[in-house]
matplotlib code that plots the C-alpha trace (Angstrom):
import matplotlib.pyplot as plt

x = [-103.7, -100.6, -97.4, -93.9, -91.0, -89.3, -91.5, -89.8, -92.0, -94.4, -95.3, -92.3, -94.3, -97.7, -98.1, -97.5, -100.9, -102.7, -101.6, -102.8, -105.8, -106.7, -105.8, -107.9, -110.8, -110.6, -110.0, -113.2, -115.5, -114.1, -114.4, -117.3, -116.1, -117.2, -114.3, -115.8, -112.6, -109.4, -105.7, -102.7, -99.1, -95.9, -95.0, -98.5, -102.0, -105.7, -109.4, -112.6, -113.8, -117.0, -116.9, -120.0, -118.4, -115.0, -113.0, -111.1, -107.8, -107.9, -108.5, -105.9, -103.6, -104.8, -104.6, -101.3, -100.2, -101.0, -99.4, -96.5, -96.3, -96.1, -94.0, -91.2, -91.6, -91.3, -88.5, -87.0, -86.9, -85.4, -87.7, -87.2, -84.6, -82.0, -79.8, -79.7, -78.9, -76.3, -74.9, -74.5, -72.3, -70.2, -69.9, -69.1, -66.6, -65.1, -64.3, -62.9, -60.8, -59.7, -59.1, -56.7, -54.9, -53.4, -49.8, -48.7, -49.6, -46.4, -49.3, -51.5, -54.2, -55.5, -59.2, -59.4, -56.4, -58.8, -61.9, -59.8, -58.7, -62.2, -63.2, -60.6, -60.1, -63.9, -66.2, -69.6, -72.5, -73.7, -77.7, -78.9, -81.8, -84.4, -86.8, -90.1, -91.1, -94.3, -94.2]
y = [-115.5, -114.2, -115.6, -115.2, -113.1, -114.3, -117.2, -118.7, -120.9, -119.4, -123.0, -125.1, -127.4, -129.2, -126.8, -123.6, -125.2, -125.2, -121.4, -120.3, -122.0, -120.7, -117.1, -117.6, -118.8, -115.9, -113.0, -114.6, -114.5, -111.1, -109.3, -111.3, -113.2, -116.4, -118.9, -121.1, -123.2, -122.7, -124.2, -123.8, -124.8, -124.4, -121.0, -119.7, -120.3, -119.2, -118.3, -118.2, -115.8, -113.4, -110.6, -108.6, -105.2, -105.2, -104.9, -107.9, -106.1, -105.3, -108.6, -110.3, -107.7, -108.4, -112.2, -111.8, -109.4, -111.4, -114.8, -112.4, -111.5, -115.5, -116.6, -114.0, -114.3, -118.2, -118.7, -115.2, -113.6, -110.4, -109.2, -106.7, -104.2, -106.8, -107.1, -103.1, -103.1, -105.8, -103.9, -100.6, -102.6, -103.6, -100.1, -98.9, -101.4, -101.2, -96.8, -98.2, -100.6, -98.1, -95.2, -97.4, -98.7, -95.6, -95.3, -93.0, -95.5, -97.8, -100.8, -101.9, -104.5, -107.4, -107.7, -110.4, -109.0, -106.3, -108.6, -110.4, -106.9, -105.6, -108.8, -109.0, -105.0, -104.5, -107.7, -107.5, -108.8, -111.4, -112.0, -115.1, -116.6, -118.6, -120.9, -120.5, -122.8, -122.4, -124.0]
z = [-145.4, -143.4, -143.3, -141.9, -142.0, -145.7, -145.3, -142.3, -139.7, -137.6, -135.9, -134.6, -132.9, -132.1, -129.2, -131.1, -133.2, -130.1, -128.7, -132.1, -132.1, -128.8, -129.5, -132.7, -130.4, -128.0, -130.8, -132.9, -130.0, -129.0, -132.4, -132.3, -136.2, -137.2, -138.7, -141.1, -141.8, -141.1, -142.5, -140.7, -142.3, -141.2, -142.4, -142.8, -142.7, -144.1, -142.4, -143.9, -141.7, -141.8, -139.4, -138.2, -136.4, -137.3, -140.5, -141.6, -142.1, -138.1, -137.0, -139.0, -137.8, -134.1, -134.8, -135.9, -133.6, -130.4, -132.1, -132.8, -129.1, -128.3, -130.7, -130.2, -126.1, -126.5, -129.0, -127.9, -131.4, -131.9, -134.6, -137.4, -135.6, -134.8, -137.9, -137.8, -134.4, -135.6, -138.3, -135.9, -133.8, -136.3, -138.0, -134.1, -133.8, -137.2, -136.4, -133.0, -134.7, -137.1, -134.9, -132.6, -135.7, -136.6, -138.6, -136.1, -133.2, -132.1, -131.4, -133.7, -134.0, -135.7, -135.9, -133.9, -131.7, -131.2, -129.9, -127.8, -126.3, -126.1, -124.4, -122.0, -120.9, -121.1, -120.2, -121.6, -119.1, -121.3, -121.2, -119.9, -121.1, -119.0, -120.6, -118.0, -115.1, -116.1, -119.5]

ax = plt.figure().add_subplot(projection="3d")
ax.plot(x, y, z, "-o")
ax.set_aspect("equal")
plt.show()
């Protein structure tokens, strides 16, 4: 069995059923594995697998791993890092914030004074996203 992240969905759609299935064909006649049944659900799913040269525990992770790879490239997750990375920014802009709202400074900030500063002294490029023309 293998699941998602907090249990969220790992299929959004028919067609995410179908990469899945496919990557489980292609890995299983790889590893050379034989999938007696299978059942996939929204937020998880199970194999009845035997194996003959590998151990289980490495083709699950390879299953997963290459499902991972599709699923984050198609729906452009940010994986495990991104609320870290989230929170860094925030504690970065927080010091800013506070260092520029000194006593002893004749202008001070709001926060949202402050964005709006940032925003307009300093543009950000923002990242575009493009969904693929091959899809």
């Amino acid at each position: 069995m293998e699941s998602g992240i907090r249990r969220q969905e790992i299929f959004q759609d028919e067609f995410d059923y179908q990469v899945f299935l496919e990557i489980l064909r292609k890995e299983s006649e790889q590893k050379k594995c034989m999938i007696h049944a299978y059942c996939l659900m929204t937020n998880h799913f199970h194999l009845l697998a035997e194996t003959q040269t590998i151990e289980i525990g490495k083709f699950m992770k390879s299953l997963a791993g290459k499902y991972a790879m599709y699923y984050n490239h198609r729906y452009f997750y940010k994986g495990h890092g991104y609320p870290r990375i989230k929170r860094l920014r925030y504690n970065v802009m927080k010091s800013l914030f506070y260092c520029l709202n000194r006593r002893s400074q004749k202008k001070s900030y709001n926060w949202i004074g402050f964005l709006n500063m940032l925003d307009n002294s300093y543009p950000l490029v923002r990242p575009r996203i493009y969904v693929s023309v091959y899809e």
